[in-house]
Each structure stands twice: as C-alpha cells, then as structure tokens.
N, C-alpha and C positions, 0 to 999 in steps of 0.2 A: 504485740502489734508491730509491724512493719512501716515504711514508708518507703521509698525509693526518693536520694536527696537531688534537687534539682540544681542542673549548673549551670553558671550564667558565662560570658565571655569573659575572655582574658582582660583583665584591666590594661585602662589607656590612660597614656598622662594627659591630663585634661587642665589647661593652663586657667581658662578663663574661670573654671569652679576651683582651683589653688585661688587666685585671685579675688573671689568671692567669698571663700571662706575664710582668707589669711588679710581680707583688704588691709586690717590695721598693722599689720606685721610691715607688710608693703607701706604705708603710712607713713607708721613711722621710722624705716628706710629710708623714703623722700626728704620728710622731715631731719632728720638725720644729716643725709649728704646735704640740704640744702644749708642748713646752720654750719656745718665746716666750710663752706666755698663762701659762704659772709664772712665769719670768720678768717679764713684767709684772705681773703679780700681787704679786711681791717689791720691786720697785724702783719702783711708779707711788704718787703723794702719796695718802698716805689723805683719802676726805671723808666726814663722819660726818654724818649728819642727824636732825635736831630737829621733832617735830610737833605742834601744835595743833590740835585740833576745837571748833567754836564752832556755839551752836545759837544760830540768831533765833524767837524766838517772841515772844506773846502776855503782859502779867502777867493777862490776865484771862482764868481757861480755860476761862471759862462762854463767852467769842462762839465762833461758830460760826469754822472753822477751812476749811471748803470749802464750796464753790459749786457754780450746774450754770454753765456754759456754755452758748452758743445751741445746740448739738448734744445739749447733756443728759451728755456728761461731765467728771466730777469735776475740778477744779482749786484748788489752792490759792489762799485768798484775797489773802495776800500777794505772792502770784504768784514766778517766775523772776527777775522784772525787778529784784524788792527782793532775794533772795538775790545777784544778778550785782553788786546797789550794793555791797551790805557787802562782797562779796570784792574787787571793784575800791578800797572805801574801805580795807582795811588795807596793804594793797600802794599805796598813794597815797604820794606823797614828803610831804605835810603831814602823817600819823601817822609816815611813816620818819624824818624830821627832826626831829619831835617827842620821838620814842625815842631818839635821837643825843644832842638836844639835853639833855631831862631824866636820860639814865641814861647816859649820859658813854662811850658806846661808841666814839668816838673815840679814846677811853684803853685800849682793848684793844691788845696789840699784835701778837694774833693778826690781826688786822683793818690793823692797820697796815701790816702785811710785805705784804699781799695787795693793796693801794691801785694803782693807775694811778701812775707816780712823776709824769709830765708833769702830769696832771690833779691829783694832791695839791699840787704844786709853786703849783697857780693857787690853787687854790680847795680844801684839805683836807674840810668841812665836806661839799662837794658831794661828792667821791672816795669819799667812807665811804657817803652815800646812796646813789650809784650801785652802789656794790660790792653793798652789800644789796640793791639791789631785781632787781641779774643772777642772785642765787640763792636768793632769793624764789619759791615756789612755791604758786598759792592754784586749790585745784581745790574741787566739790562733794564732800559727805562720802556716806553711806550707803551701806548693804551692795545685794548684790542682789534681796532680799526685801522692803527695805523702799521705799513709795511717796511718791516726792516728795520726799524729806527736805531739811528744814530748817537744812541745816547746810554749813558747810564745813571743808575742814584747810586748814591753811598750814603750808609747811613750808621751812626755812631750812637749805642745808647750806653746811658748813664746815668747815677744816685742822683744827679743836682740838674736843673733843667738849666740852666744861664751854663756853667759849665760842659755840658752837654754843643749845645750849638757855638760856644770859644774852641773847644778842642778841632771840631769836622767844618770850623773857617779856618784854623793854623795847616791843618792837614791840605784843604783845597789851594789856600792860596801855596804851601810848599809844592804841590804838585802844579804849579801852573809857571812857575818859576825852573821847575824840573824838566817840562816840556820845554820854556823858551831858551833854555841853556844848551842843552842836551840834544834834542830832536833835531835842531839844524845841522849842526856838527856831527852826526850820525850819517844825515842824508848825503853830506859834501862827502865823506870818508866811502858810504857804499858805491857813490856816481862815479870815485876814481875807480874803483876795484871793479864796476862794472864796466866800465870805459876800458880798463887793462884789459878784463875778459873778453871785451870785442875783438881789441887787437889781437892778442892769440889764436883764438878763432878765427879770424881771416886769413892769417898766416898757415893755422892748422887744415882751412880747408885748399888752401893754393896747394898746399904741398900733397894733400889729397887728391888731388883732381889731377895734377904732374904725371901721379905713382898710378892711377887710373888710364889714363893717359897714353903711357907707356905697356902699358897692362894690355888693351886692347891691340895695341899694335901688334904683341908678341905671341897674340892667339885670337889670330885672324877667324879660327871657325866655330868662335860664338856665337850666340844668336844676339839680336838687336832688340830680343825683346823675348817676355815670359811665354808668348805664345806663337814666337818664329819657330824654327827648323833650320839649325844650320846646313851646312856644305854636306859634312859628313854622313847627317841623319838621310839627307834628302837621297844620295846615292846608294845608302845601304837601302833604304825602301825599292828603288830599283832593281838593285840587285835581286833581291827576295822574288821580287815580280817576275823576273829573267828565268829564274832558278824553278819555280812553281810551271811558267810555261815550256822550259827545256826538261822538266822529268812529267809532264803531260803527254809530248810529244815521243821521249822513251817509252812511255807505256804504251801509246798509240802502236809506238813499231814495231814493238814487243809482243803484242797480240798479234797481226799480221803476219810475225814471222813464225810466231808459233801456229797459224792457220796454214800456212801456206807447207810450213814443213811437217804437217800432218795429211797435206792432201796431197805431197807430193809419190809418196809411195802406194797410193793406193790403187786398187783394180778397179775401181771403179772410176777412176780420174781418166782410165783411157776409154771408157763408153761415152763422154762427154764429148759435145759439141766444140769446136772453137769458142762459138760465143758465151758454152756455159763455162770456159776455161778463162777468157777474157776477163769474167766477171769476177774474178778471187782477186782482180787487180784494184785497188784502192784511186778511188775518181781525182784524189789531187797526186798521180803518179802518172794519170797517164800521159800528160804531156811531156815527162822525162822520157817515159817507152817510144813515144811516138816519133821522137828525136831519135833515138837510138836507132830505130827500125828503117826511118827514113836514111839514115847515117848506112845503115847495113846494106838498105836498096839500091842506095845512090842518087835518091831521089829527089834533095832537098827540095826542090820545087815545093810538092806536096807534104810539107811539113803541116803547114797552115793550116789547110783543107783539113786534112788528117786530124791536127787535134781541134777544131773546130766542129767536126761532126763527133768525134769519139765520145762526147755524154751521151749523144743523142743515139748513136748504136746500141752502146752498154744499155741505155734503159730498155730499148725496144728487145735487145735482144733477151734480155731476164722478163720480158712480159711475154714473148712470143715462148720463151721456154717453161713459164710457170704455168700458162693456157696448154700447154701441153702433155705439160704433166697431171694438171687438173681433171683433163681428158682421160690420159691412162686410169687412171685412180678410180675415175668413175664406171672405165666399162670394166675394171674388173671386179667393182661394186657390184654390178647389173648383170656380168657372166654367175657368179657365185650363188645372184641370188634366183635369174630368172632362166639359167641355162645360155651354152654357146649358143643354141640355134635360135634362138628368140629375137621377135623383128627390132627391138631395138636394141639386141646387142648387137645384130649385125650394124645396124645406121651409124652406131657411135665407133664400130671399128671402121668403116668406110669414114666415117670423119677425121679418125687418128692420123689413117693412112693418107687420106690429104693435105691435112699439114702436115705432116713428115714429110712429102714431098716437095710441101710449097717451102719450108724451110729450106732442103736440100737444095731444090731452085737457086732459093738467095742467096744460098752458102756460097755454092759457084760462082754466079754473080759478083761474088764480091772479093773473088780469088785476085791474086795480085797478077800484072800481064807477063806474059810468057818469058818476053826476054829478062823481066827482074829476080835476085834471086831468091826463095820461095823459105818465107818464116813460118814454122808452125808455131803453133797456141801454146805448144808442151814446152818449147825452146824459151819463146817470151816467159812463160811465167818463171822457168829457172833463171832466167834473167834478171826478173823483178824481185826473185828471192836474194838474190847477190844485192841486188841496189838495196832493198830492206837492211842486210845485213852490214851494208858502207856507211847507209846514215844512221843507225845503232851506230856505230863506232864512233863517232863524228859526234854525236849529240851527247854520247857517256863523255868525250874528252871535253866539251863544253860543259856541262855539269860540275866536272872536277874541278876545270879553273873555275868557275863563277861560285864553288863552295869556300875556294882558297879566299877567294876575293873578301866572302861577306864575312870570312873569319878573321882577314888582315882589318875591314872597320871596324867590327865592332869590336877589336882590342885599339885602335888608333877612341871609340866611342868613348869606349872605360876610361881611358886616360883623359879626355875630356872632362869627365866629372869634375875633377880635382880643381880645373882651371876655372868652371862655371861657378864652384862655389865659393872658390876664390873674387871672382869677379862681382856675385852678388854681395859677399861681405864687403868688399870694398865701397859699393852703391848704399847701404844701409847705412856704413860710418857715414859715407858721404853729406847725406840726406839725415841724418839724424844731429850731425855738426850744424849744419844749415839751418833747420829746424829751433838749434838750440840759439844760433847768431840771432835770430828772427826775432825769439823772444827776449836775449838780452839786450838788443836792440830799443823795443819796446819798451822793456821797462828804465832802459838809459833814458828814452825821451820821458816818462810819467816823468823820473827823478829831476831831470831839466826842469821842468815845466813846473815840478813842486819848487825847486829853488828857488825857479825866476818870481814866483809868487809867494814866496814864504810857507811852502808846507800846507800842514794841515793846521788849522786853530783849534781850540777849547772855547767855546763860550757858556758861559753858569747860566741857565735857564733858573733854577731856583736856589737861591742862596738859603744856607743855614738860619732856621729861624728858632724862637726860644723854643727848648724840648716840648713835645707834648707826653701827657702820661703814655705808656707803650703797656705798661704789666704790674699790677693785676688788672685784667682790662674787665669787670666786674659781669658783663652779658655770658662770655667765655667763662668766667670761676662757676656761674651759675649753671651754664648748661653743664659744667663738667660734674661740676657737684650733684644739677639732675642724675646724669646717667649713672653717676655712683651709688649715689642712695638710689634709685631702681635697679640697681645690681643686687647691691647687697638688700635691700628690702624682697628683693623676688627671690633670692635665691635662698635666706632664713624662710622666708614663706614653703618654698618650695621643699623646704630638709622638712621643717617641721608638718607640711600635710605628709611627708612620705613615711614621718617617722609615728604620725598620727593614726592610731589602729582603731577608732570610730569607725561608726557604720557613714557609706555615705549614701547608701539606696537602699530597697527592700530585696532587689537583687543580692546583695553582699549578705542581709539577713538572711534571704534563703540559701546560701551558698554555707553560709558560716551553721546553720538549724540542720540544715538538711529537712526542711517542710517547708509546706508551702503559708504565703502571707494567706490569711483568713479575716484580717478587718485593719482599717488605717483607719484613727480618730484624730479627727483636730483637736487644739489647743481649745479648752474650756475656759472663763471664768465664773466664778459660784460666788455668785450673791443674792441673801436672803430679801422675800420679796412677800409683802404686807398677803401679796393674794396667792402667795404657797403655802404648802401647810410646815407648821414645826414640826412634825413627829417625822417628819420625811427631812433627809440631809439633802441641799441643792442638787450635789454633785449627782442624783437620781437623774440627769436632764430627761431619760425616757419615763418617767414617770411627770416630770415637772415641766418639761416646754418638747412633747412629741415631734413637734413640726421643725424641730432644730437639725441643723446637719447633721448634730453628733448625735443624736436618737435616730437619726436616716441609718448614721454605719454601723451602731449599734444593730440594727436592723438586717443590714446585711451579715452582719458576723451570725447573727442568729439563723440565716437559710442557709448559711454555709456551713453551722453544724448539724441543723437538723434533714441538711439533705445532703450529707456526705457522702465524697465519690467512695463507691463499691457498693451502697445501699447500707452500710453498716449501722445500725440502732445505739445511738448513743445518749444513754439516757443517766446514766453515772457519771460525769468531767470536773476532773481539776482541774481550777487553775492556779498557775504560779510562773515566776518570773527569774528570772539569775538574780537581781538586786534588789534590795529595798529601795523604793522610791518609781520602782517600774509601773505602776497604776494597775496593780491585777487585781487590788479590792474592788477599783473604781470600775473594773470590767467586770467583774464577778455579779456585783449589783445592778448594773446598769445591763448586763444579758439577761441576770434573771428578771429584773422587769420587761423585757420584750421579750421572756419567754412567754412571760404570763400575760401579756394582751391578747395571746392566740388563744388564751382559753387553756391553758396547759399547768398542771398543778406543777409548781416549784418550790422545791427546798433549797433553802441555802445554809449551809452550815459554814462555820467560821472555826476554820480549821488550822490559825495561825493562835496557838494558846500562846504565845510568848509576845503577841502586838498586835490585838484583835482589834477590830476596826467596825466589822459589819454589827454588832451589836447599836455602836454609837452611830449611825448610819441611821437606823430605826429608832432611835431615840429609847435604846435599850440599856440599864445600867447596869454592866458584866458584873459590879460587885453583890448587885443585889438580885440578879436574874440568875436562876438555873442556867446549865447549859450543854457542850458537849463535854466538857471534864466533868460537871457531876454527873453524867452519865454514866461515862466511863468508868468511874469511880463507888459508881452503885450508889449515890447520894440519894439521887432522882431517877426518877421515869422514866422513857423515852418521850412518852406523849405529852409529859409537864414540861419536857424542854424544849418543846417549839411553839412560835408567837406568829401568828396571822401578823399582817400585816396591814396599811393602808392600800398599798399596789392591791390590783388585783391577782387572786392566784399565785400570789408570794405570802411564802413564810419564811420562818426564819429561827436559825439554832444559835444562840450567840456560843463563845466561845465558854461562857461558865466563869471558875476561879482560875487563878494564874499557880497552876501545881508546880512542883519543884523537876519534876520529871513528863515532860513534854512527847519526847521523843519515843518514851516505851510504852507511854497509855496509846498514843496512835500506833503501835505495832500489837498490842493487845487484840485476840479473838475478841474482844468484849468489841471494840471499833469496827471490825471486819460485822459482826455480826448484826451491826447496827446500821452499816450500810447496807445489809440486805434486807433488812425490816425496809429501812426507810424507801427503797427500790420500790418495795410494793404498793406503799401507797402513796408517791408522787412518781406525775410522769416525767420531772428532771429534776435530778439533784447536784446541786453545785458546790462544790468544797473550794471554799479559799483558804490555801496554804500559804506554807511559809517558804521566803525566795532560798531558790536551791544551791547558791553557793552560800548563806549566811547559817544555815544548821541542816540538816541531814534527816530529815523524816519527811520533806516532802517528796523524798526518791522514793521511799518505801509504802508512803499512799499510791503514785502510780501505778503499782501492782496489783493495785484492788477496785481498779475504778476501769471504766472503758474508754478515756481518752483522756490527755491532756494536754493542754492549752499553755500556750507562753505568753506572757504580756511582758513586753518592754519598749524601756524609752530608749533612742538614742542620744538623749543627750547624758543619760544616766548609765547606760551600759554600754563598752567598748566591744571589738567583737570578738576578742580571749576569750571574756567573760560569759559570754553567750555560748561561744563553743566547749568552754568549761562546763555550764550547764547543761548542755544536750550530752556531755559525756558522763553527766552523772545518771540523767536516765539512761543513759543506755548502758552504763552498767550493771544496771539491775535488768536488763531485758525491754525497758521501757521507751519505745520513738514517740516524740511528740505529734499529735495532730496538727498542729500548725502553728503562728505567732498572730499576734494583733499588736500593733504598734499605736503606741499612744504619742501623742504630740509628734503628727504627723509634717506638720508645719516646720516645727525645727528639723527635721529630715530635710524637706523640699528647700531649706534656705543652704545647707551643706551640702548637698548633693544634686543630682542630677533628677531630685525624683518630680519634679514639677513636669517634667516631661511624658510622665506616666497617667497625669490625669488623678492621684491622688488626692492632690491637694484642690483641686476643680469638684471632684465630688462630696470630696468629705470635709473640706477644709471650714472654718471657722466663719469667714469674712470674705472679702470681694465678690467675687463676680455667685458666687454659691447659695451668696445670702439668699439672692432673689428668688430660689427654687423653693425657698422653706418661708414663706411669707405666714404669716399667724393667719389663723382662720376669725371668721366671727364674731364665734360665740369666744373667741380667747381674747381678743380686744375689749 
C-alpha cells in the first residue's frame, strides 16, 4: 500500500510558544540575573558623591547680559567659550594641586588607600592629583526650562562620604582664590596689548588711506564705483557705434555703385526716359546733384526750388512710369490672347498712345530754358557715379582711422586692469583694517568696563554637602540584572527548543509519517467506579462512560477507518507505535469497542507476546488462558483461543504463554494462516503489536494485514524516532494508514496545536465537557 506524505510549511521561529514551552528555563534566568544584581548590590564598594554649582556672572547687573548675533538670535555675552574656561579652570591640576597643597588632602587617608602604589612610590604629591582629577566630574548646570544658564556643577565621588564633600570644598574654595588672583591681572595685561593694537591700526590705516590716496591721483580713469564706466570705457563704446554706422553707410554706397555701374553700359539704359534715368539716383543725393546742376547752369537762384520739388518729381515720375508699363504689359497680355484687331486691344493701344504723349508733353515742359546750358539724364547719372565713388573713398579712410582708434583703447583698456585691481585691493585692506579697529575698539571698552567693575564673579549657589550614596544605586543593579537574566534565560530557552526534536503540532507529525492524523485523544484519568464492572479495565472509557470526549474521538477514528479515502475495505489493521508507553493497546481496545457498537463482529488478538496487555484488560489471566502462542504452537484450537467478551461484539485472543522465540512464531505460515481463518469469521480484526523500534516482528505483520495504524505520544516519542519507525515499514514495502495521537493535551500545551481545534473537540476538560453531559439513565 501507498500513501502520498503531506507537507506542511517551512517552520517559523515562534518566540511566544519558545516562551511557553521553556517558561521555566526563562524563570530561572530572571531568577538568576536577579540574585547577582542583589548580590552585587551587597558586596560592591560603596561611592558616595559630593556637588557644587557655581554661577559666573556680572558684579554689575545694570550691562546688558545678551546680544543679537548676525542672524538676530539671542546669545549670551559672555558666551560658551568663557563658561567652557571656568569648568576646564577648576578641574585644572594648578587649582587641584593648590587644594592638596593648601588643605593637606594628602593627609586624608581615605585618599591614601585609593593612591596608584607604583605612582605614590615615585611621586606621592602627583598620585593624590591624579586620583582626584579621574573622579572629578565638571559638566553645565541648569534645568530644562531654563536658557543658557550661567553655571556649572562639579562633582567629586568617593569611598568615605565626609571625605567626599572636604576634598570638592579645598578644590572650590582653591579655585575661587585662583579666579581672585589670576583673572584681574590677565584682564589689565589683555586691555594694554589691546590698547597697543589700536594704536597700530590707527597708524596702519592713516598710512593706508595716504597710499590710496596717491593711488587715485595717479590713475585718474578709474571708476568711482563697481558699477560706473570710466573715461576710457565710455569712448571706446562710441567708437564702436561710429565704426558700425561708417561700414553701414560703405555698404549703402557700395550697392549703389555697383547698380549704377551695371546700368551704365547697357542698351537699354538708352530707351529710357529722363525721369526713368533720374530715378537710379539715391533720394538723400539729390540735393548734392541739384547743387552741382544749378553750379553747371549758372542758376543759383533756383537751387532752393530745385531741391524742394525734386522728392516730389522722382516719386511722380516712377508712378507715371510704372502705370505705363503696367499698360504695356497688359495689351500685350490681351494682343496674344484675343488678337491685334479685337476692340479692346485697340482701346488699351489708344490708351498707351495717350500717355506716351501726355508724358512726352511734360517732358518738354520741363526742359531747362533756352539760354541755359542743356544737362542730360545720361551726363548727371555718370556724375553721380563719380560722387558715389568720392564718398566710398572718404568713408573707407574714416573706417581705418576710427579702427586705429578703438585698437589704440582697448590696449590703453588692458592696461587698466592692472590699476583697478590694484585699487580694489587697496579698498579691501582698507576696510577690513577698519572693520578689525571697530571690533578692538569694542572689546577695549567690555575690558574697561569689566576693570572699572571688577570683572566677572563666582558665586557658589550650592555648597558641598556630605556625600550621598552614588553606586551601587540598587533600582539600576536591578533593572540591569532584569535584562541579563531575560537574556540569558531567553536565549538557553531559545538553544534548547531549537535543539529540542519533539513533535510540537500534528503538522510535524504528518511531515515526520508521511500520513495523515486519523484521531487526537485527550488526557484520560481511570478510576474504578462501584457502578462499572470489574471484568472490564476503566481505561475501556467507550465501553464505560460513552458520552466522554474521549469515546467522542475514539468515535471518530473509527469513521476514518471504516470510510477510508479510495473506498478501500479494511477489515485486517494493526496497530502499533515507535515506543513503549505510546498508548496503542489503549487504542486497540478502545477502537475495537466502537467497532462493536455498530454491530460489527470484532477480534482482537494480542499480538505483543513479549508485554501483552489486552488479555489483563478483560480480566483474562495469560498464565492460565490459552491464546495466540498456543495456537501457534499447536497446543490449542483456534476456536478455544478466543473469549467473548462483556463489550458487545468483542472478543478477544489473549496473547497465550510468553515462548522464548516471539518473533519467528509471528513469521510462521501457521500465523498467516490464522489470520485468514479469523478474516472469515469477524468483520474486523485488530492485532496489537509490538512498538516497532523496541523488537522487529511488528514490520513483518504489516505484510499480512490491510493496514496499519500508529499511535503515539508526544511527550513519549521525539520525531527521529517516529521517522525511524515509518522507515522500518517502509522497508519491508509497508506505508502507514495514518497516526492517532494520544495525549493530545500535552501536544496543545508545547505547540501551536490549540489553534487547530483539537483540543476544543477532543480535549479532556474546559469548554468540551459541556458537549458530552451524561444522559439519564447514566445519573
């Protein structure tokens, strides 16, 4: 037979079932750390500590006391820097050694026990300073509401409390004598050296401003400022502007001439009118021609006139010449398309022919008078070609100088740099000298002002009082010692479930089988009871209290064989277990009585000759009852060796005498042969065998029977030993039908199986009782 093994999820570490199953592990961890931190707590050196609070201030409480900052917020004037001196100055070895020397703390002999022996040996004197300055403690004072404060503690701890607070009063009082000594005579000595420093900076900036001074004189075409434009700049910008308008005006003349000396050899320049020859002349020239012309005639008079009307010609006569040509244009549009004789190409040649005359009219008209002498159109424009070609020459030589020009500043520009940057450095030193007079200025007058008032004071807000204890502070030993023993308590917890190969769900059972669970029994107890019977053993609970949870699962394990998945007829099953103490007798018996409530004839044979059980069950006595050895053994019968019983539809085969060879009467044809008798005449027969890692013939019943059954406990079988067992059937060809778990209870308390509903249906006690209430007639 087959099964296919089912598998469950990768295991997760699961802290709060480590913790539930190792609680006492964890226990006694806590317990553990908590007795060393008492412990230590009783036997560690007491050190007691002593403190001082010292405020620096002002004796004058009229100055101002805060400042802004470049950001605009508030700082103290004395600043961090002067609090950080004073607490670096009482912890200094010149006040420690001062307090040694003047208050004879060398002579403590609290102080003495605790000395360096090597270092007192050299140098005593030094030994005692160093002791004090390793438990010397000098931090800022103030609470958390208040800002900035003015203040520090110092705090001295030590073996003896009275010793403790003598040592950190010789220290403060030496440090207050060190301030009254000291700190004046410092301030008189900085206020000269800063009073020197003024005076050199006064001198240093006259002599700056002299050399500045001079400076400007000598390079007059600086600018007055980051965003002027000197002399230099401002001309070469002209220049450039000159230079952009003098090569506009070359291009201007340069096309003109090249028009003009492309129209001048052509053949068709002499089919043109005066006026359309006039018109190649450029409108800001013509009052140069008009001079010229008038110069030629002799006419100045009419210079005036002349260029006065001459826009007014030019335009009229390029409009009376482009209507003209418009005209042509059109009748020879109208000749091509509609014939010479057609009436309107004659209309628009009589039209042509009219203004060609009415021009010709004007043209005379406006001929110069007889006695003047007579300019043509062809003469003026070679005219105006010469003047085109003078002022080209005339504008190229203005171009050249005005390039010379803008190349002579901007090398006079370059050499500029040098002077500008010269002149800003000078302004920087200037201004940064000034800057620094300013602030030693400043701080000459603080330094005044502390003189004329004595400085800054010391005042002792809290004098040295007798030590208090500081360490073992016993809250602190406790919590430390908590967390250690929950260390080490959780993490021996935590080795030993990992290193623990227990089953901790029916999940790991089926993983470990490879079949599926088939029944979970709660936790029984068997006690005899005036209104059972004695031929029946308690532990029958389906025969002796039906209504009980555990005749419920019982119950169920029995539709789970008799209505196995595939349909398959199993009417032959062993049962057996990996170890003794798995409860597979107590399931063997306890199935076959709710086989037999259904009406179904049951055998039970006792099939463990080496620790038969099911005989004393029935109140059957092996030494004196026939059984399956004297079967086997040809003593007896088949039929003499089985015993009806009180159950209904049970009987029963006890296991006989205890023969010296076990294992070969169950391999015997005589055994085979007798399970196929017994086949015939019940409809189930149950063999309980012997567990299959303790001796070796219950592999080899498997073979002969149509299924077998596993019962065990977990708190009796780890899950090797279970998969030890499934590998011994399956050595011989044999997969198990399934497991039934007994003491399901201890399962649900190690593991996660409470979650599955086991122990809610099948369990022993709480909420489950109520389902199985006794009937009636059973009260």
């Amino acid at each position: 037979m087959s099964h296919e093994p089912t598998t469950s999820p990768e295991p997760v570490l699961d802290l709060w079932g480590v913790l539930r199953r190792r609680w006492i592990i964890v226990f006694l961890g806590l317990a553990l750390g908590i007795s060393l931190a008492v412990f230590y707590a009783v036997v560690a050196p007491k050190i007691y500590s002593s403190q001082v609070e010292v405020l620096v201030m002002r004796k004058d409480p009229g100055l101002p006391m805060m400042a802004q900052n470049q950001q605009g917020a508030p700082q103290q004037e004395i600043g961090d820097s002067l609090l950080a001196t004073h607490m670096e100055i009482i912890r200094s070895p010149r006040v420690i050694g001062d307090a040694v020397d003047n208050r004879q703390l060398e002579a403590l002999e609290s102080i003495r026990q605790q000395l360096d022996p090597e270092l007192a040996r050299l140098d005593h004197r030094r030994a005692v300073i160093t002791y004090i300055l390793d438990n010397l403690w000098v931090e800022r004072g103030g609470q958390e509401l208040a800002y900035a404060p003015l203040t520090f503690v110092a705090e001295f701890r030590h073996g003896q409390a009275a010793d403790c607070a003598t040592v950190l009063t010789a220290i403060t009082e030496s440090y207050q004598d060190f301030m009254a000594e000291t700190l004046q005579d410092a301030n008189s000595e900085a206020t000269g050296l800063i009073q020197q420093a003024r005076d050199d900076m006064s001198l240093e900036i006259d002599q700056l401003e002299n050399t500045y001074r001079e400076f400007r004189r000598s390079t007059p075409l600086l600018t007055l400022g980051p965003d002027s434009l000197n002399k230099n700049q401002i001309r070469l910008a002209a220049l450039h502007s000159e230079l952009i308008r003098l090569q506009l005006r070359e291009s201007e003349l340069e096309s003109r001439a090249i028009i003009l000396k492309n129209t001048a050899g052509q053949e068709s320049l002499r089919e043109f009118s005066d006026l359309e020859r006039l018109g190649l002349i450029d409108a800001r020239d013509v009052e140069r021609l008009a001079l010229l012309v008038t110069v030629e005639r002799g006419d100045a008079t009419t210079d005036e006139s002349f260029v006065a009307q001459q826009p007014q010609r030019t335009t009229t006569a390029t409009t009376e010449m482009d209507s003209l040509l418009t005209l042509k244009v059109r009748l020879r549009e109208e000749q091509s398309r509609l014939g010479s004789e057609h009436p309107r190409v004659l209309e628009l040649r009589d039209t042509v022919r009219d203004v060609e005359q009415f021009l010709e009219a004007k043209n005379q008209a406006l001929q110069p008078q007889q006695d003047s002498p007579e300019i043509r159109s062809g003469t003026l424009v070679k005219a105006y070609a010469k003047v085109i070609d003078k002022d080209l020459e005339d504008i190229r030589k203005q171009i050249e100088f005005t390039q010379q020009q803008i190349k002579q500043d901007e090398q006079e520009s370059v050499d500029l740099v040098d002077d500008e940057l010269r002149d800003q450095q000078i302004r920087d030193e200037l201004y940064a000298t000034k800057q620094l007079q300013l602030a030693v200025i400043d701080r000459l007058r603080q330094l005044n002002v502390m003189q004329s008032y004595g400085g800054f004071v010391t005042e002792i807000l809290r004098a040295p009082e007798f030590g208090e204890l500081a360490w073992p502070i016993l809250p602190l030993v406790l919590a430390a010692g908590l967390c250690f023993g929950s260390l080490l308590g959780g993490g021996l917890a935590l080795l030993v479930d990992l290193g623990d190969r227990s089953f901790r769900s029916t999940a790991d059972i089926e993983t470990a089988t490879g079949a599926p669970m088939l029944g979970a029994i709660g936790a029984m107890k068997f006690r005899r009871n005036k209104q059972l019977s004695r031929l029946i053993s308690p532990e029958l609970v389906v025969y002796h209290r039906p209504e009980s949870p555990q005749a419920e699962a019982y119950r169920h394990l029995r539709t789970a064989l008799m209505f196995s998945p595939g349909g398959k007829d199993l009417r032959l099953l062993q049962m057996t277990s990996p170890n003794p103490g798995d409860g597979k007798t107590l399931t063997t018996v306890n199935l076959a009585a709710s086989l037999g409530q259904t009406g179904k004839r049951v055998l039970l044979i006792d099939c463990d000759l080496r620790r038969p059980r099911v005989g004393k069950l029935f109140s059957l006595d092996p030494d004196n009852t026939a059984g399956l050895a004297d079967v086997l053994t040809g003593k007896t019968e088949l039929l003499d060796a089985i015993y009806e019983t009180e159950v209904p539809e049970v009987s029963v085969m006890p296991s006989g005498f205890r023969p010296h060879n076990p294992s070969e009467l169950l391999q015997t044809n005589e055994f085979f042969n007798l399970l196929a008798a017994v086949r015939e005449k019940f409809d189930y027969v149950l063999l309980d065998s012997t567990p299959l890692l303790a001796v070796s013939e219950s592999a080899s019943i498997g073979q002969r029977v149509d299924g077998v059954v596993l019962a065990l406990r977990t708190a009796n079988t780890s899950r090797p030993e279970a998969e030890r067992a499934v590998q011994r059937l399956q050595s011989v060809g044999v997969e198990p039908l399934g497991f039934v778990v007994n003491d399901i209870d201890y399962l649900s308390r190690q593991g996660d199986e409470g979650k599955y509903g086991y122990g809610y249906h099948y369990g022993a006690g709480g909420k489950a009782e109520k389902y199985f209430r006794p009937t009636a007639s059973a009260k």
